[in-house]
C-alpha positions in Angstrom: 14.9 312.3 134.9 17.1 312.4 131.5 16.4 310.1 128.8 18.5 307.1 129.0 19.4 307.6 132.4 17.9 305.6 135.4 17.8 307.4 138.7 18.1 304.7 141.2 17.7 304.5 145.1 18.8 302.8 148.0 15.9 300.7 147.2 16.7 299.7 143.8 20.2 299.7 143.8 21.0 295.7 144.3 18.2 295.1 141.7 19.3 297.9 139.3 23.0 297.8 139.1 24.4 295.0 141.4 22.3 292.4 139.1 22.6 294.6 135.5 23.4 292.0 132.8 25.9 295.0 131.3 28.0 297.3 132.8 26.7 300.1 134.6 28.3 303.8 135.5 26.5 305.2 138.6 26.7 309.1 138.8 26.5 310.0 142.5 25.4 313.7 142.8 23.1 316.3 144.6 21.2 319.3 143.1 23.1 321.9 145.0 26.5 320.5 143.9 28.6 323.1 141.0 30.9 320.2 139.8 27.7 317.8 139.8 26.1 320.1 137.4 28.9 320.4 134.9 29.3 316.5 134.4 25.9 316.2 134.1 25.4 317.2 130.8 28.7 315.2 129.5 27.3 311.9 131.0 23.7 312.2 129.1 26.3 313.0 126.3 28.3 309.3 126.8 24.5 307.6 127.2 23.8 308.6 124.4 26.8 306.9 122.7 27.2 304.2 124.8 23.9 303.6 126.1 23.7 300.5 124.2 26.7 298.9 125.8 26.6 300.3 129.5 23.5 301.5 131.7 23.8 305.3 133.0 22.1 305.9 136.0 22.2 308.3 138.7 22.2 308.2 142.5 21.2 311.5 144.5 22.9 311.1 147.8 20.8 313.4 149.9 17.8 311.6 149.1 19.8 308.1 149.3 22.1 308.1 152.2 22.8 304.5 152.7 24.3 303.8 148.8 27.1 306.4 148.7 28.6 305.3 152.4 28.6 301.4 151.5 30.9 302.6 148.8 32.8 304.9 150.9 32.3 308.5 148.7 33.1 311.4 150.5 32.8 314.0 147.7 30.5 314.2 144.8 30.5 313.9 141.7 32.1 310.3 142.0 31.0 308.5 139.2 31.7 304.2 140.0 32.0 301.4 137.2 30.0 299.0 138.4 30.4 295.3 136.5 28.8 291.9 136.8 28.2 293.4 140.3 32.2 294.4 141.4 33.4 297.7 141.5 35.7 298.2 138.5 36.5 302.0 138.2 36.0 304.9 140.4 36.1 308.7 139.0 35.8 311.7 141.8 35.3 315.0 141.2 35.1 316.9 137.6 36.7 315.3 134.6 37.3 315.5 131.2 34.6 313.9 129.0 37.7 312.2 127.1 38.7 311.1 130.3 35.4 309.3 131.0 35.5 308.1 127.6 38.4 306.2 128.5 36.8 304.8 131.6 34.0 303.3 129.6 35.8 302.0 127.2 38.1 300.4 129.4 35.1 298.8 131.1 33.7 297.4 127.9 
Protein backbone atom coordinates (compact mmCIF):
# COMPACT_ATOMS: atom_id res chain seq x y z
CA UNK A 1 0.00 0.00 0.00
CA UNK A 2 1.09 3.90 -0.53
CA UNK A 3 2.90 5.53 2.07
CA UNK A 4 0.63 7.43 4.28
CA UNK A 5 -2.28 5.71 3.27
CA UNK A 6 -4.08 2.93 5.38
CA UNK A 7 -5.99 0.33 3.46
CA UNK A 8 -8.63 -0.63 5.75
CA UNK A 9 -11.32 -3.62 5.74
CA UNK A 10 -14.52 -4.44 6.81
CA UNK A 11 -12.75 -5.59 9.74
CA UNK A 12 -11.00 -2.58 10.70
CA UNK A 13 -13.22 -0.07 9.66
CA UNK A 14 -15.03 0.87 13.16
CA UNK A 15 -11.54 0.77 14.77
CA UNK A 16 -9.76 2.65 11.97
CA UNK A 17 -11.97 5.46 10.98
CA UNK A 18 -15.29 5.43 13.09
CA UNK A 19 -13.01 5.90 16.29
CA UNK A 20 -9.94 8.15 14.39
CA UNK A 21 -9.12 10.97 16.85
CA UNK A 22 -8.83 13.29 13.37
CA UNK A 23 -10.65 13.43 10.39
CA UNK A 24 -10.47 10.74 7.99
CA UNK A 25 -11.14 10.68 3.93
CA UNK A 26 -11.88 6.98 2.96
CA UNK A 27 -11.19 6.37 -0.84
CA UNK A 28 -13.54 3.58 -1.89
CA UNK A 29 -12.05 1.89 -5.07
CA UNK A 30 -11.33 -1.39 -7.00
CA UNK A 31 -8.23 -2.24 -9.22
CA UNK A 32 -10.11 -2.62 -12.42
CA UNK A 33 -11.83 0.80 -11.99
CA UNK A 34 -10.36 3.75 -14.93
CA UNK A 35 -11.65 6.75 -12.71
CA UNK A 36 -10.30 4.87 -9.45
CA UNK A 37 -6.90 4.91 -11.01
CA UNK A 38 -6.73 8.62 -11.99
CA UNK A 39 -7.65 9.85 -8.30
CA UNK A 40 -5.42 7.70 -6.96
CA UNK A 41 -2.42 9.41 -7.52
CA UNK A 42 -4.00 13.01 -6.54
CA UNK A 43 -5.08 11.52 -3.09
CA UNK A 44 -1.35 10.28 -2.16
CA UNK A 45 -0.75 13.89 -3.47
CA UNK A 46 -3.29 15.55 -0.63
CA UNK A 47 -1.73 12.88 2.10
CA UNK A 48 1.12 14.12 1.64
CA UNK A 49 0.02 17.65 2.44
CA UNK A 50 -2.45 17.04 4.71
CA UNK A 51 -1.55 13.84 6.21
CA UNK A 52 -0.81 15.59 9.33
CA UNK A 53 -4.29 16.90 9.84
CA UNK A 54 -6.61 14.06 8.27
CA UNK A 55 -5.93 10.18 7.85
CA UNK A 56 -6.12 8.88 4.11
CA UNK A 57 -7.05 5.48 3.85
CA UNK A 58 -8.49 3.32 1.27
CA UNK A 59 -11.30 0.74 1.09
CA UNK A 60 -11.23 -1.89 -1.83
CA UNK A 61 -14.87 -2.83 -2.33
CA UNK A 62 -14.41 -6.16 -4.01
CA UNK A 63 -12.43 -7.45 -1.30
CA UNK A 64 -14.81 -5.52 1.36
CA UNK A 65 -18.35 -5.82 0.49
CA UNK A 66 -20.08 -5.12 3.62
CA UNK A 67 -18.38 -1.19 4.17
CA UNK A 68 -19.35 0.45 0.84
CA UNK A 69 -23.36 -0.83 1.13
CA UNK A 70 -23.72 0.45 4.93
CA UNK A 71 -22.84 3.70 3.29
CA UNK A 72 -24.93 3.27 0.35
CA UNK A 73 -22.13 3.72 -2.70
CA UNK A 74 -23.15 2.60 -5.81
CA UNK A 75 -20.27 3.86 -8.04
CA UNK A 76 -16.64 4.14 -7.33
CA UNK A 77 -14.42 6.26 -6.76
CA UNK A 78 -16.62 7.84 -3.88
CA UNK A 79 -14.30 9.30 -1.63
CA UNK A 80 -16.49 9.91 2.22
CA UNK A 81 -15.33 12.50 4.99
CA UNK A 82 -15.60 10.79 7.80
CA UNK A 83 -15.36 12.91 11.33
CA UNK A 84 -15.49 12.23 14.99
CA UNK A 85 -17.26 9.09 13.49
CA UNK A 86 -20.33 11.04 11.22
CA UNK A 87 -20.33 11.30 7.73
CA UNK A 88 -19.42 14.86 6.85
CA UNK A 89 -18.76 15.00 2.93
CA UNK A 90 -19.26 12.61 0.23
CA UNK A 91 -17.34 12.94 -3.32
CA UNK A 92 -18.46 10.37 -6.27
CA UNK A 93 -16.83 9.89 -9.22
CA UNK A 94 -13.56 11.81 -10.72
CA UNK A 95 -12.84 15.26 -9.44
CA UNK A 96 -10.62 18.02 -9.54
CA UNK A 97 -7.71 17.86 -7.05
CA UNK A 98 -8.73 21.60 -6.20
CA UNK A 99 -12.01 20.33 -5.71
CA UNK A 100 -10.94 17.82 -3.10
CA UNK A 101 -8.78 20.43 -1.74
CA UNK A 102 -11.74 22.17 -0.81
CA UNK A 103 -13.38 19.22 0.67
CA UNK A 104 -10.52 18.76 3.15
CA UNK A 105 -10.27 21.98 4.04
CA UNK A 106 -13.69 22.41 4.73
CA UNK A 107 -13.48 19.40 6.94
CA UNK A 108 -10.60 20.78 9.00
Amino acid sequence: MTEGILEVEDSSFDTDVLTADKPVLVDFWAPWCGPCKAIGPIVEELSKTFGDQVIFAKCNVDNNPVTPSKYGIKAIPTLIFFKGGDVVDQITGMVAKSKLEEAINKVL
